[in-house]
N, CA, C and O atoms as a MOPAC input file, in Angstrom:
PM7 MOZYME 1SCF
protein

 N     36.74600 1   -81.38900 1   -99.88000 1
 C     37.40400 1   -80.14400 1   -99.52300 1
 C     36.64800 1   -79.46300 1   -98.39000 1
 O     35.43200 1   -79.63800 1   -98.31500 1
 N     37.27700 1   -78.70800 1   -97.51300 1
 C     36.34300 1   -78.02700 1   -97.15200 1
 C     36.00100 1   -76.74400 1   -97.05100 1
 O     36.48300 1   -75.83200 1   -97.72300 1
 N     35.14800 1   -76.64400 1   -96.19400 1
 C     34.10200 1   -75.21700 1   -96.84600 1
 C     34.39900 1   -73.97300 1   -95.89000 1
 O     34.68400 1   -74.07400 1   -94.69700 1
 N     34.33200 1   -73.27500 1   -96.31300 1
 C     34.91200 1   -71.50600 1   -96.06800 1
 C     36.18500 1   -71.68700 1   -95.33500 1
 O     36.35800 1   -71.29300 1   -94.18200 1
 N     37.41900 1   -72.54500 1   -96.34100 1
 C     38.63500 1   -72.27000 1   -95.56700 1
 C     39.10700 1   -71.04200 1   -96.50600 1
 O     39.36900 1   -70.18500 1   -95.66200 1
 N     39.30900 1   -70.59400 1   -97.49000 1
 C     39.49800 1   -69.66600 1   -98.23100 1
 C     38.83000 1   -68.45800 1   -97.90700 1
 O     37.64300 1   -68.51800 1   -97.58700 1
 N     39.43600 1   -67.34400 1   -97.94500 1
 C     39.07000 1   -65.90600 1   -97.79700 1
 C     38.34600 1   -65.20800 1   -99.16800 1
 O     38.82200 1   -65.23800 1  -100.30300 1
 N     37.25600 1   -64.66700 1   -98.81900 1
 C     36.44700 1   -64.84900 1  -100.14100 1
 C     36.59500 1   -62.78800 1  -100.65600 1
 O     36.27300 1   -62.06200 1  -101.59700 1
 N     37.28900 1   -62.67100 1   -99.29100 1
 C     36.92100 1   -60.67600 1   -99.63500 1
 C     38.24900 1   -60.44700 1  -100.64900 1
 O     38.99300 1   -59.83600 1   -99.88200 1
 N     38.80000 1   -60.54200 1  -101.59400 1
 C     39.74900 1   -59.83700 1  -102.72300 1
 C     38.99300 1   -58.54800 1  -102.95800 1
 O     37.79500 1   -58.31600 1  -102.79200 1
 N     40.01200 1   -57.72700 1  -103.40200 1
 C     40.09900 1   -56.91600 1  -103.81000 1
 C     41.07700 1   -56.15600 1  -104.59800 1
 O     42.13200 1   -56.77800 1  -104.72300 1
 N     41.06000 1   -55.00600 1  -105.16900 1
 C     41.93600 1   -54.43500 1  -105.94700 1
 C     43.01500 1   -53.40500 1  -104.64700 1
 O     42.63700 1   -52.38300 1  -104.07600 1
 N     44.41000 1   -54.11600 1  -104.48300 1
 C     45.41700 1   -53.41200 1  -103.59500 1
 C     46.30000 1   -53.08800 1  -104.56700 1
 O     46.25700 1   -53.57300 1  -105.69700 1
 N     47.38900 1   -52.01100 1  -104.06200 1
 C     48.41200 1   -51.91200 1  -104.86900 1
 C     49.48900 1   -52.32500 1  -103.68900 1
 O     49.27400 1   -52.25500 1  -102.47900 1
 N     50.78500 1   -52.80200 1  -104.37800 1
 C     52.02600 1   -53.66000 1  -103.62600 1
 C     52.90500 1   -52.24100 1  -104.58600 1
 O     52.82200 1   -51.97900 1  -105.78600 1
 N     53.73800 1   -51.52200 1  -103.45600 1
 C     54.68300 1   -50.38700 1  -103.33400 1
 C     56.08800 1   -51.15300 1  -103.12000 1
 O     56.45200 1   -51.42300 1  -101.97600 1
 N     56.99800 1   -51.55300 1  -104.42400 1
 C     58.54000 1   -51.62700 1  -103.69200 1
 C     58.93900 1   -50.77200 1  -103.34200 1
 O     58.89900 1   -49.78100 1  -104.07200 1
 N     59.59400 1   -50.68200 1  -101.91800 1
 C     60.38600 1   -49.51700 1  -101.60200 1
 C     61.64600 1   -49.26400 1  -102.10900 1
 O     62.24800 1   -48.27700 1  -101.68700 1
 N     62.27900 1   -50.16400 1  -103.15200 1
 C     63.47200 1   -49.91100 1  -103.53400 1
 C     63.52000 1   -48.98200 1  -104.87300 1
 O     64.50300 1   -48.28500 1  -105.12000 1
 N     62.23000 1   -49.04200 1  -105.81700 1
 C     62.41700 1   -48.53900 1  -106.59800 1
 C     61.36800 1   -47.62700 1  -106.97000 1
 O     61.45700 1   -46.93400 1  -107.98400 1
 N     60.33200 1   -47.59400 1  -106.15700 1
 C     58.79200 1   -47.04800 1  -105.95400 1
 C     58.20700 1   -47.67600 1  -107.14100 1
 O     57.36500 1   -47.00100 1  -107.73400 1
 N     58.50500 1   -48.90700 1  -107.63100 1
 C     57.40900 1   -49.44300 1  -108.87300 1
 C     55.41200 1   -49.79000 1  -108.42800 1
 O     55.01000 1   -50.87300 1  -108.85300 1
 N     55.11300 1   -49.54200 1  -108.20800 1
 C     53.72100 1   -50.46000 1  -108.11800 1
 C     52.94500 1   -51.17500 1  -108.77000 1
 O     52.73000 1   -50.90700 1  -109.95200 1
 N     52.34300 1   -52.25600 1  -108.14800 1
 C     51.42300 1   -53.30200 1  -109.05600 1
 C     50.45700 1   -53.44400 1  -108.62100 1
 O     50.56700 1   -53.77000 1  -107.44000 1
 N     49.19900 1   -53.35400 1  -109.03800 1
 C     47.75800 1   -53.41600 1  -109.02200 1
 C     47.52400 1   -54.68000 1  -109.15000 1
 O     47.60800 1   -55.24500 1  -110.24100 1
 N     47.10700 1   -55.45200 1  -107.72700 1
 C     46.69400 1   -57.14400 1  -108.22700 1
 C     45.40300 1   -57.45600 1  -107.09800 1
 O     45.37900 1   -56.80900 1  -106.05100 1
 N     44.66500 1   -58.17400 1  -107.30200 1
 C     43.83500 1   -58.81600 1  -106.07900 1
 C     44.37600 1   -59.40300 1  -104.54300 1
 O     45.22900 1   -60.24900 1  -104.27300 1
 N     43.74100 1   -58.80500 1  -103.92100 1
 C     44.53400 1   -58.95400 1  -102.29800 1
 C     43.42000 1   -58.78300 1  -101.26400 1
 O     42.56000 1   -57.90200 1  -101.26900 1
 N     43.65000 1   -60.22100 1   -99.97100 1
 C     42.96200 1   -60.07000 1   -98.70600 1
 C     43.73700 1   -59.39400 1   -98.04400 1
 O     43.33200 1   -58.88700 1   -96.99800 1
 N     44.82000 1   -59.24200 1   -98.40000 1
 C     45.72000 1   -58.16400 1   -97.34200 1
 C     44.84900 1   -56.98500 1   -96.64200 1
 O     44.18000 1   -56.31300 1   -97.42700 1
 N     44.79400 1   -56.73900 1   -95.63500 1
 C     44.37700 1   -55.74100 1   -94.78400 1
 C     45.64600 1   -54.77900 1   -94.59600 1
 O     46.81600 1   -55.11600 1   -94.40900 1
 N     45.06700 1   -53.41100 1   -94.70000 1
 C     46.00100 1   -52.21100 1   -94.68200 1
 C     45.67100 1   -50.73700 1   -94.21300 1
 O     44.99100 1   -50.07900 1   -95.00000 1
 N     46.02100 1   -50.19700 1   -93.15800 1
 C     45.33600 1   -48.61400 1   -93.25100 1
 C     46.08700 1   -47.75800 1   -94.17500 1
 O     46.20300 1   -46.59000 1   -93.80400 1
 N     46.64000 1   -48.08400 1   -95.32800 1
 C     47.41500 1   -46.87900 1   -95.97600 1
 C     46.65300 1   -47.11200 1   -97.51700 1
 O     46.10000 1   -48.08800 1   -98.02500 1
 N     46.87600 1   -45.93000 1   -97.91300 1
 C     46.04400 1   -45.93600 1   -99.42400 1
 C     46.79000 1   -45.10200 1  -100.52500 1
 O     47.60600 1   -44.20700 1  -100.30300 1
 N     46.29700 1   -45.62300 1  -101.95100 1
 C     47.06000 1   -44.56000 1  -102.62100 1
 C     46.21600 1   -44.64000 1  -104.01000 1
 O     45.53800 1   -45.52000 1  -104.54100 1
 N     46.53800 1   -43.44700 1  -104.31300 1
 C     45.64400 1   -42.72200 1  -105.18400 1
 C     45.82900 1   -43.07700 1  -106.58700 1
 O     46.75800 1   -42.31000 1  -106.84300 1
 N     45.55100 1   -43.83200 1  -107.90900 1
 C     46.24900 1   -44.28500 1  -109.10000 1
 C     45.19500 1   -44.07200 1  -109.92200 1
 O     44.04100 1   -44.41400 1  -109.66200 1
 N     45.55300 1   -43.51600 1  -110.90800 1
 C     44.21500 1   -43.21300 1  -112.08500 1
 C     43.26000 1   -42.57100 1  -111.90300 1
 O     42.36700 1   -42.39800 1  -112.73200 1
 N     43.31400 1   -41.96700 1  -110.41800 1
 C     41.57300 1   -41.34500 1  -110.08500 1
 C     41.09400 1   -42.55900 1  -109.31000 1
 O     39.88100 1   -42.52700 1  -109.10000 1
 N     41.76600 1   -43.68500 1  -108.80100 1
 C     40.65600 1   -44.52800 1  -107.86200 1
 C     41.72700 1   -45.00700 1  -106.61000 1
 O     42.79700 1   -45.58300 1  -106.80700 1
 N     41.32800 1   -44.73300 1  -105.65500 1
 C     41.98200 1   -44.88000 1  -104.20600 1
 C     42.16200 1   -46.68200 1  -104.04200 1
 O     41.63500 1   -47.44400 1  -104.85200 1
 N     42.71600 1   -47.00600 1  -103.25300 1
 C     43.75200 1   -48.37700 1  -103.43100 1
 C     43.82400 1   -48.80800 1  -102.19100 1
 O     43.54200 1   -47.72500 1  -101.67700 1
 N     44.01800 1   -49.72300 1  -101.01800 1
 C     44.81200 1   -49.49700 1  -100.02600 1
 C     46.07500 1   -50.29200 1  -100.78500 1
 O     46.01400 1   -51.15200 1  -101.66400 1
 N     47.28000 1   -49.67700 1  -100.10700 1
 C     48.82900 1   -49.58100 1  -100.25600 1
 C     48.96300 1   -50.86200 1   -98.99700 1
 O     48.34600 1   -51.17900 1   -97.98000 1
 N     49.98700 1   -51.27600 1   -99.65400 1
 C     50.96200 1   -52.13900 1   -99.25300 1
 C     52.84100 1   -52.56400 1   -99.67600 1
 O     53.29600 1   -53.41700 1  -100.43900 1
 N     53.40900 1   -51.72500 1   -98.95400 1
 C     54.68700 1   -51.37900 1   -98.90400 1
 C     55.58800 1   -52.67300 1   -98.92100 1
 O     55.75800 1   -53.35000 1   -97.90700 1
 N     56.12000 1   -52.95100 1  -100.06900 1
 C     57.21500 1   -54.39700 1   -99.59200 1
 C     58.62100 1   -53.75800 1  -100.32500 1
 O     58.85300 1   -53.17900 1  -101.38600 1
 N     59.32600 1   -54.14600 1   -99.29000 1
 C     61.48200 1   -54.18800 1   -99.12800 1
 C     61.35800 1   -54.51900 1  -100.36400 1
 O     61.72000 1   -53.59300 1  -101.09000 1
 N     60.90000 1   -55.70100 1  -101.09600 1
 C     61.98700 1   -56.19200 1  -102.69600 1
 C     60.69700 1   -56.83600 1  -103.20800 1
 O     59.87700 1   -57.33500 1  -102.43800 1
 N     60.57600 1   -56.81200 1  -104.28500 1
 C     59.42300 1   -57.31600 1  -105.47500 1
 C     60.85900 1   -58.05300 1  -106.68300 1
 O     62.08800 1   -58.12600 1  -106.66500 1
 N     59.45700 1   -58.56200 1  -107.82000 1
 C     60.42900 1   -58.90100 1  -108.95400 1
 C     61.14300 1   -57.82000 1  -109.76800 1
 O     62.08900 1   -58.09100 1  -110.50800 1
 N     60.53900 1   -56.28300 1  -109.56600 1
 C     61.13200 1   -55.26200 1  -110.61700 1
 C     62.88200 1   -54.91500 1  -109.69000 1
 O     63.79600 1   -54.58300 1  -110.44500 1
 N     63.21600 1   -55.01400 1  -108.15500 1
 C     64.15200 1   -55.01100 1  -107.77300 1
 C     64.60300 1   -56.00600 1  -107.20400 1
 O     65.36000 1   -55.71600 1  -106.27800 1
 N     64.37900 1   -57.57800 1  -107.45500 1
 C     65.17800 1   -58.36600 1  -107.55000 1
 C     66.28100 1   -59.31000 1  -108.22200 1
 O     65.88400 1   -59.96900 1  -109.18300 1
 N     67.31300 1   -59.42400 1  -107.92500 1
 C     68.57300 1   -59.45200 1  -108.54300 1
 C     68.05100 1   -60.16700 1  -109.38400 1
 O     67.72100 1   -59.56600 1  -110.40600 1
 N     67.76400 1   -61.63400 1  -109.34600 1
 C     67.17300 1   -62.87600 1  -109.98900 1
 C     66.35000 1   -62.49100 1  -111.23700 1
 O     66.67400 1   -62.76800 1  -112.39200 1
 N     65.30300 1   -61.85200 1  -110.88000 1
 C     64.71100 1   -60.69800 1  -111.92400 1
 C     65.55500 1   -59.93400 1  -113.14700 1
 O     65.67500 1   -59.99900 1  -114.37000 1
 N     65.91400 1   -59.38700 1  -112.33700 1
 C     66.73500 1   -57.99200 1  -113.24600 1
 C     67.80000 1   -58.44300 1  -113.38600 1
 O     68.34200 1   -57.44800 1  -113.86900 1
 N     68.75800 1   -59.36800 1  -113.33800 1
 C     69.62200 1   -59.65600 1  -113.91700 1
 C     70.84300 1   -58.83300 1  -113.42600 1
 O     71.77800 1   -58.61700 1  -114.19700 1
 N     70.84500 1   -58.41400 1  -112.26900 1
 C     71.65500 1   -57.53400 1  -112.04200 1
 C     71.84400 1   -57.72600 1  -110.02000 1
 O     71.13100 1   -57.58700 1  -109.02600 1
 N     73.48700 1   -58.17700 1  -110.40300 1
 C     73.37000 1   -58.63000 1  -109.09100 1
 C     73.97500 1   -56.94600 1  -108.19400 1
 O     74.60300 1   -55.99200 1  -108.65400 1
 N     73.33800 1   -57.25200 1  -106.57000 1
 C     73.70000 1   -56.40700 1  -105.98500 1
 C     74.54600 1   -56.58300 1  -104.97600 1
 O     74.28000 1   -57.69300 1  -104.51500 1
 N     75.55500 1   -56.02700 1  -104.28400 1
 C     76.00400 1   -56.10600 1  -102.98900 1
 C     75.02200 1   -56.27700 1  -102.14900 1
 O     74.05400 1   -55.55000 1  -102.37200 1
 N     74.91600 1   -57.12800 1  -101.08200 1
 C     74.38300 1   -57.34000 1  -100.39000 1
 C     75.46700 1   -56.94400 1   -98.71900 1
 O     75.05800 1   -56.64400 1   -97.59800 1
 N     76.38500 1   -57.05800 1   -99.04900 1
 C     77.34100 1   -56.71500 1   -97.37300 1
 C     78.90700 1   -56.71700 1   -98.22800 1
 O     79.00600 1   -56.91300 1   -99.44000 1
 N     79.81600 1   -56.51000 1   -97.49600 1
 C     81.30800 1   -55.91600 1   -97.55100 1
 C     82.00800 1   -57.30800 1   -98.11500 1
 O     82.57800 1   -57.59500 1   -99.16700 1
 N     81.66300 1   -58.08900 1   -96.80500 1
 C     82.44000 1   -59.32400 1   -97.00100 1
 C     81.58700 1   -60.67900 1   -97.64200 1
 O     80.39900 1   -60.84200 1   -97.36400 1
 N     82.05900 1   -61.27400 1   -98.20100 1
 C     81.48500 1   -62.90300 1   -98.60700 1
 C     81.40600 1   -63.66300 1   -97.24600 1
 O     81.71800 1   -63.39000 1   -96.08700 1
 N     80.81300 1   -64.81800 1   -97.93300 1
 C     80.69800 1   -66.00000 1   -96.54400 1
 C     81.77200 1   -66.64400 1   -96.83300 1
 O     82.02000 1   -67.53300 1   -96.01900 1
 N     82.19300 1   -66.58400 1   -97.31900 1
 C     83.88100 1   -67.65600 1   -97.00900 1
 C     84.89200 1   -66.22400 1   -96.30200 1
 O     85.45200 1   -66.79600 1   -95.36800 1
 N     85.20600 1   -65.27900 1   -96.28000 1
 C     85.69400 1   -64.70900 1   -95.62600 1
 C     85.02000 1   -64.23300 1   -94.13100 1
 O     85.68500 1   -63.50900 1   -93.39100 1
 N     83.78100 1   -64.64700 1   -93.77500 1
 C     83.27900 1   -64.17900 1   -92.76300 1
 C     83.96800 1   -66.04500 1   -91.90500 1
 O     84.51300 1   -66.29000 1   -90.82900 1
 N     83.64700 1   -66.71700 1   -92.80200 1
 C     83.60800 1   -68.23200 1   -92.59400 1
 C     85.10300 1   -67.87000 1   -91.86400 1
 O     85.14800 1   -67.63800 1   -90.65600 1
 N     86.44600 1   -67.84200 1   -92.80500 1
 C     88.21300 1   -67.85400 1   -92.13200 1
 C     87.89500 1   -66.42100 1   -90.80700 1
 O     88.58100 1   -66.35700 1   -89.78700 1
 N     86.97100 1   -65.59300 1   -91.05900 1
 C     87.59900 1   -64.79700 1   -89.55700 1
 C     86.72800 1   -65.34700 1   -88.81300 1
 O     86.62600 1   -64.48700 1   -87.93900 1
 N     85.69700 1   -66.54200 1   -88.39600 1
 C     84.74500 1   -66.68800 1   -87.19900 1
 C     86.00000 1   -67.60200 1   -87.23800 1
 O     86.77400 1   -67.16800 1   -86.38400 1
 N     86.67800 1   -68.98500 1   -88.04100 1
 C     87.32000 1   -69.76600 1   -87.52800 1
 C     88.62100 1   -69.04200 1   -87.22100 1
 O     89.34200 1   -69.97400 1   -86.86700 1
 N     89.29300 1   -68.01700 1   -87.15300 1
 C     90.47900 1   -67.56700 1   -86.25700 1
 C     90.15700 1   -66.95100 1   -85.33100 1
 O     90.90900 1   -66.80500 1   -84.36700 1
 N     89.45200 1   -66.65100 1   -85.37000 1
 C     88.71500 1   -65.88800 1   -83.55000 1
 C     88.81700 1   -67.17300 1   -82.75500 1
 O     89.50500 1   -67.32700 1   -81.74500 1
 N     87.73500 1   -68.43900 1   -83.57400 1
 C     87.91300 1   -69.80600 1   -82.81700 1
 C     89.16800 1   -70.07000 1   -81.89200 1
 O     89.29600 1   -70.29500 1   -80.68800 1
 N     90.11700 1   -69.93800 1   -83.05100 1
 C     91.46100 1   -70.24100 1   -83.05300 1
 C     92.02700 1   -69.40600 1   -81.68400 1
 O     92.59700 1   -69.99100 1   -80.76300 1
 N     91.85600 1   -68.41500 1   -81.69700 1
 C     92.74900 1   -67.22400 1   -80.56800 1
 C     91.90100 1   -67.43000 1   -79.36000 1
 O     92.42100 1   -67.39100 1   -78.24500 1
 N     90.37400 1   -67.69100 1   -79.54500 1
 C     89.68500 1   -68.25100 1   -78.37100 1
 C     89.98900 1   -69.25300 1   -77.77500 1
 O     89.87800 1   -69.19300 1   -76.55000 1
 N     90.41800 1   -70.37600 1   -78.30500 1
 C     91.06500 1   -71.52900 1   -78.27800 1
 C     92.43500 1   -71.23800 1   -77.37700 1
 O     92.71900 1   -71.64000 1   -76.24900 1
 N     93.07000 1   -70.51400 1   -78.15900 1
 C     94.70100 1   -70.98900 1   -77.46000 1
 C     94.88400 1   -69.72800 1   -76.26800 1
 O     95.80400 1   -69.95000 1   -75.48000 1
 N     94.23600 1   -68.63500 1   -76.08100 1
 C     93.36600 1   -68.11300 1   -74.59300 1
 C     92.84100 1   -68.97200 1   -73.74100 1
 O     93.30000 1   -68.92200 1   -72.59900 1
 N     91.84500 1   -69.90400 1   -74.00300 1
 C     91.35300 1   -70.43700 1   -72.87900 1
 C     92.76900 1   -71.93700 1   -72.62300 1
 O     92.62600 1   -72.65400 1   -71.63200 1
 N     93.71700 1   -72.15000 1   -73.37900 1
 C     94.57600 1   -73.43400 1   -73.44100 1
 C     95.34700 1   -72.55200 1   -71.99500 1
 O     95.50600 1   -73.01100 1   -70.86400 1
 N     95.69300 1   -71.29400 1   -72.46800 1
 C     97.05300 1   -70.45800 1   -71.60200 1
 C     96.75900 1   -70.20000 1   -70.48400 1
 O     97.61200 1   -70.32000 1   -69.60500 1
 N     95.20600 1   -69.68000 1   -70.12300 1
 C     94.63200 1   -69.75600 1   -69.19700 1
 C     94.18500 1   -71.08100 1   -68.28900 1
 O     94.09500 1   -70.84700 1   -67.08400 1
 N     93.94900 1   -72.18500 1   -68.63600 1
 C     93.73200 1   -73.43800 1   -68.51200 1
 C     95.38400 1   -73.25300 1   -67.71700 1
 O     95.54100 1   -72.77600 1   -66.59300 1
 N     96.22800 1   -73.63700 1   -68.40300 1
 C     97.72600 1   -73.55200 1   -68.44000 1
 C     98.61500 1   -72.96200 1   -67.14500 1
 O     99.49900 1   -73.47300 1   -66.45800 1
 N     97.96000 1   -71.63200 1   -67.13300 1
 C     98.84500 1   -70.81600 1   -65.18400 1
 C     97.24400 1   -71.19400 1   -64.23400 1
 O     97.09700 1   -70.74000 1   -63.09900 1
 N     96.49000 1   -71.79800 1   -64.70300 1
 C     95.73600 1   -72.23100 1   -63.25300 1
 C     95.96500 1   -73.19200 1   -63.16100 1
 O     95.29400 1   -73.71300 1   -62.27000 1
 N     96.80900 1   -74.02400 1   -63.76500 1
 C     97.08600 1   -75.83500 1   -63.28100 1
 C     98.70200 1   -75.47700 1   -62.75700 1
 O     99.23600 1   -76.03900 1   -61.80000 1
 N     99.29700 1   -74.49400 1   -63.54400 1
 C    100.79000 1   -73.73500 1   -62.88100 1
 C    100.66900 1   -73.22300 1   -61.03100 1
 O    101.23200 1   -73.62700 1   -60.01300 1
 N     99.78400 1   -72.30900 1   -61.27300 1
 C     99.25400 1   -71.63100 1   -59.69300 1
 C     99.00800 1   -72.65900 1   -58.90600 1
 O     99.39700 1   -72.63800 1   -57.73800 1
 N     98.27600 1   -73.79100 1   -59.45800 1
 C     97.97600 1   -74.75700 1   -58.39000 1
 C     99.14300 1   -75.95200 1   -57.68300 1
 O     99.25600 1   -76.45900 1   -56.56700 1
 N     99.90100 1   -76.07000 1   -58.98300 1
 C    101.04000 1   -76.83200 1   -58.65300 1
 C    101.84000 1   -75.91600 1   -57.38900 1
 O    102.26300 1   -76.32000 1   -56.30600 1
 N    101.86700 1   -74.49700 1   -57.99900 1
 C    102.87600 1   -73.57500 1   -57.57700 1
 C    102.29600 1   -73.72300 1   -56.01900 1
 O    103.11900 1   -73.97400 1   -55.13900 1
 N    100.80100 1   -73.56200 1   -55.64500 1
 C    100.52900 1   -73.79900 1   -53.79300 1
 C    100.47500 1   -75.06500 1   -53.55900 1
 O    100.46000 1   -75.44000 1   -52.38700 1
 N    100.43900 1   -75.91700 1   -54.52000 1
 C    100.32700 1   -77.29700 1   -53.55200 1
 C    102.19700 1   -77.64700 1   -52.68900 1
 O    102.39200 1   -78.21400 1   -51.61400 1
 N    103.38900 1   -76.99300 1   -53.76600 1
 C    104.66800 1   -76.86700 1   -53.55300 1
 C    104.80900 1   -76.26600 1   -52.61100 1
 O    105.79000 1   -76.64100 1   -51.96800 1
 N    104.19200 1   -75.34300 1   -52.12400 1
 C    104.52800 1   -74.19900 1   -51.03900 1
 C    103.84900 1   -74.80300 1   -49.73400 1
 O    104.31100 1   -74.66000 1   -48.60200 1
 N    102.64000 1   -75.52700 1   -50.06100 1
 C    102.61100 1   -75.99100 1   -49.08700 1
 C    102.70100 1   -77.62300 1   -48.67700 1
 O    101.99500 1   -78.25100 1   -47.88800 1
 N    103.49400 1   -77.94100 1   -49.25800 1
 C    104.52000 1   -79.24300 1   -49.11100 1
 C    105.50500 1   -78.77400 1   -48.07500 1
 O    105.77700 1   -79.26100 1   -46.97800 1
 N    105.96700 1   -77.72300 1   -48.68200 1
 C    107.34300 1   -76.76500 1   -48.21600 1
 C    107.00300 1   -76.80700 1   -46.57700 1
 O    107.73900 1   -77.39900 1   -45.78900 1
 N    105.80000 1   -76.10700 1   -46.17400 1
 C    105.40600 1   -75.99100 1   -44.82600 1
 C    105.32800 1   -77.39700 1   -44.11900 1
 O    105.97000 1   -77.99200 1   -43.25300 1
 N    104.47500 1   -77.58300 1   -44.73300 1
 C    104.57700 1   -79.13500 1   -43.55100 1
 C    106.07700 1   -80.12100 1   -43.25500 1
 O    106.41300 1   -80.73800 1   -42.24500 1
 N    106.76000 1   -79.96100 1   -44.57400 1
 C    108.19100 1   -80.35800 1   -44.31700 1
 C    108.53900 1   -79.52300 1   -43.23600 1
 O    108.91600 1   -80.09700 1   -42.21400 1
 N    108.48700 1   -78.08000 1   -43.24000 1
 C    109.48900 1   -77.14600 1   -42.12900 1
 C    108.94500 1   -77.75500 1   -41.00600 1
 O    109.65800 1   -78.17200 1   -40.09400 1
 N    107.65500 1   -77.84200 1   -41.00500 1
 C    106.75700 1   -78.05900 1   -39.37700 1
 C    107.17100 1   -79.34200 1   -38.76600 1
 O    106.99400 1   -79.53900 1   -37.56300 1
 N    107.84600 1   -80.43700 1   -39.72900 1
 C    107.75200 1   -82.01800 1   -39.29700 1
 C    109.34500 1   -81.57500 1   -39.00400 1
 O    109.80000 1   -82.38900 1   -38.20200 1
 N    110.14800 1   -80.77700 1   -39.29600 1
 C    111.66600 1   -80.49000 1   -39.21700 1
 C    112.18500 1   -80.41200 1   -37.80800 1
 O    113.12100 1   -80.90600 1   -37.18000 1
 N    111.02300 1   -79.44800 1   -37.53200 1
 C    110.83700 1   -78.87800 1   -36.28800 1
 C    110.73200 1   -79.50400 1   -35.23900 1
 O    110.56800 1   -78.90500 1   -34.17600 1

């Protein structure tokens, strides 16, 4: 194995969910300038989004996470596809039209000019 790959400074931190303000007192190299005060003995703090006391998996209690599911986000990215699709077909479509339409016009001319 080798030698001083492990961080040897632990200490006593507290971990702050912000969802439910629970805290837990555990050993931590975490580095932090914030502190907090528990029992009469100062701490440094460390603030985390979701722990096990507010996670669904945990608590047994599922949450909304957004409006829509992924299968409905899934059918509106593929009809946007869809309308993106038959936009760039229509467009594709009067620039091969426009082009026919001047190569005709100027057929037209050189016929008048050879008429002449």
């Amino acid at each position: 194995m080798k030698k001083d790959l492990h961080p040897t400074e632990y200490r006593p931190v507290v971990f702050q969910d912000l969802n439910d303000k629970t805290t837990f007192v555990t050993r931590s190299t975490v580095k932090t300038e914030e502190t907090i005060t528990i029992d009469g003995a100062t701490y440094p703090l460390v603030k985390v989004h979701i722990s096990s006391s507010s996670h669904p998996f945990y608590t047994g209690q599922e949450k909304l996470v957004d409006i829509e599911g992924r299968v409905d986000k899934f059918k509106a990215r593929r009809e946007a596809a869809a309308k993106a699709s038959e936009a760039r077909k229509k467009s594709a479509g009067k620039k091969i039209a426009d082009a026919k339409a001047k190569q005709e016009k100027e057929a037209e001319k050189e016929k008048a000019k050879t008429e002449k």
